[in-house]
C-alpha positions in Angstrom: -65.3 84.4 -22.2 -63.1 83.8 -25.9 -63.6 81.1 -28.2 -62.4 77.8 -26.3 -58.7 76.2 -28.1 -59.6 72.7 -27.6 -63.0 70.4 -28.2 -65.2 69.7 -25.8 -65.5 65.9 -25.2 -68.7 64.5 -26.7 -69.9 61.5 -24.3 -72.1 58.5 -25.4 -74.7 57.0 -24.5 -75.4 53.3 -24.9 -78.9 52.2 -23.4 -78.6 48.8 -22.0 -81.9 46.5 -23.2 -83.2 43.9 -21.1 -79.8 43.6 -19.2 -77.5 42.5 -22.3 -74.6 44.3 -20.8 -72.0 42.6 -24.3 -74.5 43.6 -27.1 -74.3 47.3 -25.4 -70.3 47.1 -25.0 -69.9 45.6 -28.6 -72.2 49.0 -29.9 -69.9 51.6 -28.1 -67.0 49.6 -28.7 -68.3 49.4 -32.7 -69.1 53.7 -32.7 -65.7 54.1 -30.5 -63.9 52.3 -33.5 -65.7 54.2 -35.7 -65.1 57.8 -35.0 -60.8 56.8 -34.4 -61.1 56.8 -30.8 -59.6 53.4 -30.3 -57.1 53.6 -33.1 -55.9 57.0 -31.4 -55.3 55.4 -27.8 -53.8 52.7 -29.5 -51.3 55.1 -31.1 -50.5 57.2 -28.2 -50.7 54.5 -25.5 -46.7 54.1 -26.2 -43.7 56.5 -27.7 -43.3 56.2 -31.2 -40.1 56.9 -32.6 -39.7 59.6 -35.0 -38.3 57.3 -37.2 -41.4 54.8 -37.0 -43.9 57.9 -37.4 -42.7 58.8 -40.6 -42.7 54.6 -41.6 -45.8 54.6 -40.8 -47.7 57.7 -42.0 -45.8 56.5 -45.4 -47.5 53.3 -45.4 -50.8 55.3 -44.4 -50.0 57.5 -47.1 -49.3 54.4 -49.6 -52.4 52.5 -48.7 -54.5 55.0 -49.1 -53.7 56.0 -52.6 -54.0 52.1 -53.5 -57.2 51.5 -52.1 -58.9 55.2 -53.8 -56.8 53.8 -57.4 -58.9 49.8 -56.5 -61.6 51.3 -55.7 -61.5 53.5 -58.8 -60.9 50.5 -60.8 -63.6 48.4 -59.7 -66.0 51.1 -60.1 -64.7 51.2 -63.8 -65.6 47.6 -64.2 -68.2 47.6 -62.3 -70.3 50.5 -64.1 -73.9 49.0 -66.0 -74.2 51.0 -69.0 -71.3 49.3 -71.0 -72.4 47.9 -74.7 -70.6 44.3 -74.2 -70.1 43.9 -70.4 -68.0 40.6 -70.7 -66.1 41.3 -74.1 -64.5 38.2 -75.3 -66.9 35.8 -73.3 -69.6 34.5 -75.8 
């Protein structure tokens, strides 16, 4: 038997303590999230126009180069080893 084209689906298991049925439902619901599961049925739960694909993977696209570039910043200002870490604040 060849090499299988498509991934197997990996289920989950959430063990229910003491019969708190929400605090299991919020967990899967919390890995779910997590791994893109829910942001992928969201996606394909409706067409998308071509036109609203490409909007959209730009703003993807745009986001994520702003948020690496904040991040980047903060971890500039951020950082301990500076000589004056407030300059101009005596």
């Amino acid at each position: 038997m060849g090499q299988l084209r498509h991934a197997y689906f990996i289920g989950r298991t959430v063990l229910v303590r003491n019969g708190n049925v929400e605090e299991a439902a919020r967990l899967i619901n919390r890995i779910l999230g997590k791994e893109g599961y829910l942001e992928q049925y969201r996606l394909t739960r409706y067409y998308e126009k071509p036109s609203q694909k490409r909007r959209r993977i730009n703003f993807e696209r745009c986001k994520a180069i702003y948020n690496e570039d904040m991040d980047r910043k903060i971890q500039f200002v951020m950082r301990k080893n500076r000589v004056d870490p407030f300059p101009g604040c005596s």
